[in-house]
C-alpha positions as CSV (number, residue, x, y, z in Angstrom):
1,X,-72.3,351.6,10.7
2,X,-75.7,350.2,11.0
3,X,-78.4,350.9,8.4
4,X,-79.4,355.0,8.3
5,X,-83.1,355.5,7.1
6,X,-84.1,358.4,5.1
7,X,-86.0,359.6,7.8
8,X,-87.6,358.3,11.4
9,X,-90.4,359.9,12.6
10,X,-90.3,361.5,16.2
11,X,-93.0,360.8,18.4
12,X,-93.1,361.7,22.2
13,X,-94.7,358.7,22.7
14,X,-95.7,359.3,26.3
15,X,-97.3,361.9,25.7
16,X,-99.3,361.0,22.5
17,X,-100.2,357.7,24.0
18,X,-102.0,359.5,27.1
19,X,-103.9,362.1,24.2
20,X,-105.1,358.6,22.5
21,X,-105.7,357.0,25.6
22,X,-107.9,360.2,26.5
23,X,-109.9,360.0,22.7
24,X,-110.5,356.6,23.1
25,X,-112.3,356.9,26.8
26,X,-114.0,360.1,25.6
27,X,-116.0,358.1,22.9
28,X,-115.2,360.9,20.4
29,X,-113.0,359.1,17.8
30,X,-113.4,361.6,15.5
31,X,-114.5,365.2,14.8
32,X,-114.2,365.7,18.3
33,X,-112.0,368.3,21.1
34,X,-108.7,366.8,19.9
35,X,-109.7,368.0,16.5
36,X,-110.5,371.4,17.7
37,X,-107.4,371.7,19.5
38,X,-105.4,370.9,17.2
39,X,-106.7,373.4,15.1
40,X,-106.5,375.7,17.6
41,X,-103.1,374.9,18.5
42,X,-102.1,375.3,14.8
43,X,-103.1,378.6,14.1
44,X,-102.0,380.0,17.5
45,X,-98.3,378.8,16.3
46,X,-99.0,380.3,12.8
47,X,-101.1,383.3,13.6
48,X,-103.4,382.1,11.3
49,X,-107.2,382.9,11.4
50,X,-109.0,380.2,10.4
51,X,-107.6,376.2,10.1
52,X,-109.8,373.4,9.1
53,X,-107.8,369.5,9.9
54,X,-108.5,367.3,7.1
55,X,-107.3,363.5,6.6
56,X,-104.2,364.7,4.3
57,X,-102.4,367.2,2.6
58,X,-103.6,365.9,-0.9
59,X,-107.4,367.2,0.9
60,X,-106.2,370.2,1.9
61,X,-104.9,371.0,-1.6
62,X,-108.6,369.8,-3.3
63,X,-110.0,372.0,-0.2
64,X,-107.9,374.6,-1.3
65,X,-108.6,375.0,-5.0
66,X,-112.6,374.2,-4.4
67,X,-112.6,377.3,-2.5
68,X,-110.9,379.0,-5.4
69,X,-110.8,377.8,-9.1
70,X,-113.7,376.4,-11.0
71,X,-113.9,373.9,-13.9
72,X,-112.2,375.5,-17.2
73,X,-110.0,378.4,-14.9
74,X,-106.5,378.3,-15.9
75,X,-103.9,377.5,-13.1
76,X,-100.1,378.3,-13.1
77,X,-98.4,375.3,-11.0
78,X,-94.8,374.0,-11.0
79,X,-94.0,370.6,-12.3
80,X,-91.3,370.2,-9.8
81,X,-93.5,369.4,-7.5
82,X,-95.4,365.7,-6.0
83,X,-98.0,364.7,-8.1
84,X,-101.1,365.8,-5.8
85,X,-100.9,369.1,-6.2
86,X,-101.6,368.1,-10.0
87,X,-103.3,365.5,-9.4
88,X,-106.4,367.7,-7.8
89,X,-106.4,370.5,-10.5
90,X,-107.0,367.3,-12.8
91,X,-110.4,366.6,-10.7
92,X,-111.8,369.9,-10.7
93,X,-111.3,370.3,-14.7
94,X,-108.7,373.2,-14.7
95,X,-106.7,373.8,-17.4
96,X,-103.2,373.5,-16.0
97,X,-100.1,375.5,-17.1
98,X,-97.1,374.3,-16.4
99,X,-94.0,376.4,-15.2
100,X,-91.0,376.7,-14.5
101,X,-88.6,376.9,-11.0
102,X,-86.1,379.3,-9.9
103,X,-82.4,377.2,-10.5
104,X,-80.9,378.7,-6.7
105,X,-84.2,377.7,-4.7
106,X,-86.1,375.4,-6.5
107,X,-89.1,377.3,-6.0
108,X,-91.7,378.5,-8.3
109,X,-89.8,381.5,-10.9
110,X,-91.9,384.1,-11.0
111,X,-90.2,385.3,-14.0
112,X,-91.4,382.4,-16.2
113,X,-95.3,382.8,-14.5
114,X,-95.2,386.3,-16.0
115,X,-94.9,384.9,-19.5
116,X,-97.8,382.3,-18.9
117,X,-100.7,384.8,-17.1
118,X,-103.7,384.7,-19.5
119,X,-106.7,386.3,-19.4
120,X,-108.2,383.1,-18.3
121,X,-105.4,382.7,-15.4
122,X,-107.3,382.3,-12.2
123,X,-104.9,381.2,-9.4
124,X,-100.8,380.1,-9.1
125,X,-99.8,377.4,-7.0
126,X,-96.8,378.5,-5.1
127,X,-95.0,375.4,-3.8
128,X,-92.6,376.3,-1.1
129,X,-90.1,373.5,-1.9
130,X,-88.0,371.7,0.6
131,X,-89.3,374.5,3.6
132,X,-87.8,377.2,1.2
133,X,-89.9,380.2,1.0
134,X,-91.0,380.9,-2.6
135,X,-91.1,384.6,-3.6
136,X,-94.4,385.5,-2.3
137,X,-93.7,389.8,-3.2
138,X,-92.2,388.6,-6.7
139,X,-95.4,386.7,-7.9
140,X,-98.0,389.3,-6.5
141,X,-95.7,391.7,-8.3
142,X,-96.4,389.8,-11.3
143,X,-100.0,389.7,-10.8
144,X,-100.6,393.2,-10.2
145,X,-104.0,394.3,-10.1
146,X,-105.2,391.3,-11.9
147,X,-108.0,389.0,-10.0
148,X,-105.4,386.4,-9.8
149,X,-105.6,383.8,-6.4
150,X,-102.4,382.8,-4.6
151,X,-102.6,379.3,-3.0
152,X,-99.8,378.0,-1.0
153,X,-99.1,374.6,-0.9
154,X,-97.0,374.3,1.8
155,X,-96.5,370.2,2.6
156,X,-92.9,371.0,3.6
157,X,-93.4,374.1,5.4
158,X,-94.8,373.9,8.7
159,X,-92.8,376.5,10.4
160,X,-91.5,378.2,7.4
161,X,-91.1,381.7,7.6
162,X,-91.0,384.6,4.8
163,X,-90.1,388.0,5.6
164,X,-91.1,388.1,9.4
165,X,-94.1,386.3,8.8
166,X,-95.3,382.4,9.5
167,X,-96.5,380.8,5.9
168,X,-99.9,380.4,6.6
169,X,-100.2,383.7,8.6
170,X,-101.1,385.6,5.4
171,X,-104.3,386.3,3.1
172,X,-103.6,383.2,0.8
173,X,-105.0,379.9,1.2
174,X,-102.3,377.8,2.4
175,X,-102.7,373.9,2.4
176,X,-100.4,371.8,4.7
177,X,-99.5,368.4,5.3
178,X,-98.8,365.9,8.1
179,X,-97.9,362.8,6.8
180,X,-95.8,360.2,8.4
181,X,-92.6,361.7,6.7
182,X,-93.2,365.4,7.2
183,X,-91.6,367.3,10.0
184,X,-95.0,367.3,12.2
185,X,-96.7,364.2,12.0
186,X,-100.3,363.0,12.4
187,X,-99.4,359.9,11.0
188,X,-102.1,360.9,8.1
189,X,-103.1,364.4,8.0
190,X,-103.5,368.1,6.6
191,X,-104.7,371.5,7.3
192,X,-106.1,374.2,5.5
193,X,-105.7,378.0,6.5
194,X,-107.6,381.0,5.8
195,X,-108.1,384.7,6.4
196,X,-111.6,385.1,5.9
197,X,-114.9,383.5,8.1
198,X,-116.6,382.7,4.8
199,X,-114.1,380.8,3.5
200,X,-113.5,378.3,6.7
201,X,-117.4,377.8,6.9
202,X,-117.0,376.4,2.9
203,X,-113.8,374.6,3.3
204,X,-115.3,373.5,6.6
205,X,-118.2,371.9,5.3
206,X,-117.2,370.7,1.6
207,X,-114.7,368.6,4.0
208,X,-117.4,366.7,5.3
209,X,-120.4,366.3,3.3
210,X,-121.8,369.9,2.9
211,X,-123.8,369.0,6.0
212,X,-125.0,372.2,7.5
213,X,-123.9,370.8,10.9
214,X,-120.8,369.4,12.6
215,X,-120.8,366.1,14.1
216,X,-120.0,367.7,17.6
217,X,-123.5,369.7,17.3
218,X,-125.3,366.8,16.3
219,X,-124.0,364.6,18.5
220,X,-123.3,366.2,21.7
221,X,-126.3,366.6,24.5
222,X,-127.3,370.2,23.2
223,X,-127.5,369.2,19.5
224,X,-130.3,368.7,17.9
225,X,-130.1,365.2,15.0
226,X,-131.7,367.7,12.3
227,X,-129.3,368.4,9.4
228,X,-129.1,369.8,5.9
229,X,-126.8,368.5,2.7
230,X,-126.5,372.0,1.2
231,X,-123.9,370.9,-1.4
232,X,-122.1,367.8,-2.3
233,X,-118.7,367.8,-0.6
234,X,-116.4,365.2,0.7
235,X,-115.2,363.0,3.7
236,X,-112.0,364.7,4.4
237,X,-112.0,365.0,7.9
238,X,-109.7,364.2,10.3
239,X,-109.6,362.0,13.3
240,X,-109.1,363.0,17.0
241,X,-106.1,360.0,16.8
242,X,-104.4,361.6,14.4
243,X,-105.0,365.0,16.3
244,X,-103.5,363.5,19.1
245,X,-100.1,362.1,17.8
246,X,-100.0,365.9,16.1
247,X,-101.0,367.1,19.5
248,X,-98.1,365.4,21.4
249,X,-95.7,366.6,18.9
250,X,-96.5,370.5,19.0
251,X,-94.6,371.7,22.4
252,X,-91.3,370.2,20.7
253,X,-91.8,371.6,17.7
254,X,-89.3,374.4,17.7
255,X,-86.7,372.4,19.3
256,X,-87.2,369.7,16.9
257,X,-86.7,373.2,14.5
258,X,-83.0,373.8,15.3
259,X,-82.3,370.2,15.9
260,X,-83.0,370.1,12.0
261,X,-80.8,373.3,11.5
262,X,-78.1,371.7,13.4
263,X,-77.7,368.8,11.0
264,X,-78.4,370.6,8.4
265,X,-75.1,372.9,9.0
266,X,-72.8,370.0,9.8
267,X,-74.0,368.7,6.5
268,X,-73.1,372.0,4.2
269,X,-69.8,372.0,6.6
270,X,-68.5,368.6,5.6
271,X,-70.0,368.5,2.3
272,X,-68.2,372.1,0.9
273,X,-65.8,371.8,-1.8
274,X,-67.3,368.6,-3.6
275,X,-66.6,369.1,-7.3
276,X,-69.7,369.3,-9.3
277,X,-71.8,368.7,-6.0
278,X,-74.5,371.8,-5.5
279,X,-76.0,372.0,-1.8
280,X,-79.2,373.6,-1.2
281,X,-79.3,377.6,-0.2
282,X,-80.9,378.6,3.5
283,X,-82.9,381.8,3.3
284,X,-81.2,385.5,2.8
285,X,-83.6,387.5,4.2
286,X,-83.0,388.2,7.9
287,X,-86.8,387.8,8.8
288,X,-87.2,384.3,6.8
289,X,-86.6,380.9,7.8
290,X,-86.4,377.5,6.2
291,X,-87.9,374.8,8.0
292,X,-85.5,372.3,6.1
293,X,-87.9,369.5,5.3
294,X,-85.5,368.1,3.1
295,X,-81.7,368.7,2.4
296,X,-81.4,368.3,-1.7
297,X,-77.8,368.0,-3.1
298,X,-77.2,368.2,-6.8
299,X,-74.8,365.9,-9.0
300,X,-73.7,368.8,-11.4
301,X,-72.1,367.6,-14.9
302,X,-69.1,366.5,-14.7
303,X,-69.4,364.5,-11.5
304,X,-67.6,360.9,-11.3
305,X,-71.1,359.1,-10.8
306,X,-74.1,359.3,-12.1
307,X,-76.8,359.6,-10.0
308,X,-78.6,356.3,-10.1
309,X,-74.8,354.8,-9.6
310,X,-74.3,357.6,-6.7
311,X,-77.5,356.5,-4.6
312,X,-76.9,352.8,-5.4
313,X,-73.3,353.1,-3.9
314,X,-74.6,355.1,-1.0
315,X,-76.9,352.2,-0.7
316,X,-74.3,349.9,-0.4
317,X,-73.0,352.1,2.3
318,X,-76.3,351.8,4.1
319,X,-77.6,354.9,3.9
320,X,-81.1,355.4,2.3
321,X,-81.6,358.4,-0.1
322,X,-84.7,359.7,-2.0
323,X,-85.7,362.0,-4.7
324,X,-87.9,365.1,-4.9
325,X,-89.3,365.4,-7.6
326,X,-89.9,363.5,-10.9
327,X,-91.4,366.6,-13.1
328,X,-95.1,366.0,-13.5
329,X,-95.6,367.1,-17.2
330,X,-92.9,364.2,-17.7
331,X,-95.0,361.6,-16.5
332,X,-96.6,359.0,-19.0
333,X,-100.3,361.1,-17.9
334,X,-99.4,364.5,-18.1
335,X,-97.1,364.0,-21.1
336,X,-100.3,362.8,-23.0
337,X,-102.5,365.6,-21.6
338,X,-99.7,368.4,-21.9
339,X,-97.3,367.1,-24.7
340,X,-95.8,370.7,-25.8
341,X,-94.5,371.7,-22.2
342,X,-90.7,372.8,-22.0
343,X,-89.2,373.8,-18.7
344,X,-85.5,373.9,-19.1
345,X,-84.6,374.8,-15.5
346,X,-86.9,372.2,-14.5
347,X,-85.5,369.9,-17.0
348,X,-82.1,370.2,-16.2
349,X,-82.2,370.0,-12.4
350,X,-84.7,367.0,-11.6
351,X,-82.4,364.2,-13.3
352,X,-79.7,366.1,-10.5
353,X,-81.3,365.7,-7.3
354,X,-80.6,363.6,-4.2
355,X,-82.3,364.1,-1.1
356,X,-80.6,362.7,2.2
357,X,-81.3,361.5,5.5
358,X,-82.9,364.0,7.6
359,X,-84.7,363.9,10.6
360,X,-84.3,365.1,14.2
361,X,-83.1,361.3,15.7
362,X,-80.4,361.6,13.0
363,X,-77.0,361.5,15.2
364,X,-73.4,363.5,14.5
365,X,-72.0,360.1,13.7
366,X,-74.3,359.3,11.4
367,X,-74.2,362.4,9.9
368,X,-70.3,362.3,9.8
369,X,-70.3,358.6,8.1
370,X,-72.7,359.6,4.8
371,X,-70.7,363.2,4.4
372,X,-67.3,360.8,4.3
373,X,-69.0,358.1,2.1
374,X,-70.0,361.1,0.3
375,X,-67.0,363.0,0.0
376,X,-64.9,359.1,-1.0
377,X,-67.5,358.5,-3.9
378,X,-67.2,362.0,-5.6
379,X,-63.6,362.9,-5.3
């Protein structure tokens, strides 16, 4: 069997190559109708309102939390989670609270966020790990009539769903990310969603500048050059080439959907029955759906490897694993910023996890040769 990547991105390369071909003769490289599209073409999908394209998902997030917290406000976050989500609460001068994860979905527990609202608690962060759905009711249970934010970060959730509804299509700010690995793709990319006009004008402009005025009005034959910095923001846009390759991928985006959920089911199929191997839960609720950005197992206790000895064998096998996510208050940083954090669920699943191949190119053979090399190392 011939090497088996952790993932390979799907392109539909005719068709992005005639959207960049298109860009590049238009002259508009950037901020330009590709842009708009795209955002357009987003929040149709969603049913969002508002959706401002930015040059990553680690934007989106700093977008996100501008448009929320200030310097000082306390913010509930999961460690599990990759380090940008962090990594921007750090920049704005929030105090950070660190919580814990729900052991069956790997999401943010809302249990243990009740025991950490304060009276200076601003906003959560609710991670929807994996394209799992975190308990959206649960934590606005919690929060009650408090003036507490929910933000969504929702990097592996394009196409999620919770309860009927598209993540994204709800009152929350949701932040999501295209990067190269994530199941849409703009090579570098990210979006931020909103429900209120307001909102998308700030978000809008802190994303490039403050400027009062978007390139395209500036620029175009009815704009006028005349422009105002009414607040330092940032240069966070994105491009129309990355708007394109996103662009391209959009019409195959539900097929590429059930593709995922086909390999993810021959997976759990051949996989079953593993002692001390946990496989990751699909959604419950009849009106939710997992987008299945990643497929996590678990070496339990007990197992015959370890796992740094199980992902070097599968290795050796040719077959390419990762792992989401090294706890953030366990880094060297965070430890020395936050050194009295405990999160025993976190703590006991991150030195478990294994993520496996998974993208839509992925074949039945392929998918049949790592459950067997599986299946030989652990029983």
């Amino acid at each position: 069997m011939k090497y088996i990547p952790f993932h390979k991105t799907f392109i539909p390369k005719k068709d992005a190559l005639r959207r960049i071909q298109e860009t590049i003769e238009s002259g508009w490289l950037t901020t330009g109708p590709q842009v708009k599209e795209f955002e357009k073409r987003v929040t149709t999908y969603l049913g969002a309102r508002y959706g401002v394209a930015v040059s990553s998902g680690t934007a989106a997030l700093h977008l996100g939390y501008l448009a929320t917290i200030q310097k000082g406000d306390e913010v509930i976050v999961p460690s599990f989670t990759f380090c940008s989500a962090i990594n921007m609460l750090y920049h704005i001068g929030s105090r950070i609270v660190f919580c814990d994860i729900d052991l069956r979905t790997l999401c943010i527990d809302p249990q243990d966020v009740a025991k950490r609202i304060t009276s200076r608690t601003k906003a959560i962060v609710a991670v929807h790990f994996a394209g799992f759905p975190a308990d959206l009711d649960a934590l606005r249970a919690v929060i009650g009539k408090r003036d507490i934010a929910i933000i969504e970060d929702a990097a592996h959730a394009f196409g999620t769903k919770y309860k009927g509804a598209y993540i994204g299509s709800g009152k929350n700010i949701t932040c999501f990310s295209f990067y190269a690995t994530k199941n849409l793709t703009t090579a570098e990319g990210g979006m931020v969603l909103c429900s209120a006009r307001s909102r998308d004008t700030q978000i809008r402009m802190t994303a490039l500048h403050g400027i009062s005025k978007h390139a395209s009005e500036r620029y175009t034959k009815q704009g006028s050059w005349y422009y105002e910095v009414l607040f330092p923001g940032f240069k966070y846009n994105l491009s129309d080439i990355h708007a394109s390759i996103g662009l391209s991928q959009l019409p195959y985006y539900e097929q590429m959907l059930l593709r995922r959920k086909k390999i993810v089911e021959l997976y759990t199929v051949q996989l079953r029955n593993i002692p001390f191997l946990e496989l990751p839960m699909d959604t419950e609720d009849a009106g939710s759906r997992h987008a299945w950005h990643l497929y996590v197992i678990r070496l339990q206790p007990g197992s015959r490897l370890s796992r740094a000895k199980f992902i070097q064998q599968l290795e050796k096998a040719g077959i390419k694993t990762s792992v989401h996510f090294i706890p953030n208050h366990l880094q060297p940083f965070y430890r020395k910023q936050y050194p009295n954090v405990s999160l025993p669920k976190t703590e006991s699943v991150a030195p478990t996890v294994v993520s496996l191949p998974l993208f839509d190119g992925l074949s039945r053979k392929e998918v049949l040769y790592i459950t067997r090399t599986i299946r030989n190392l652990l029983t």
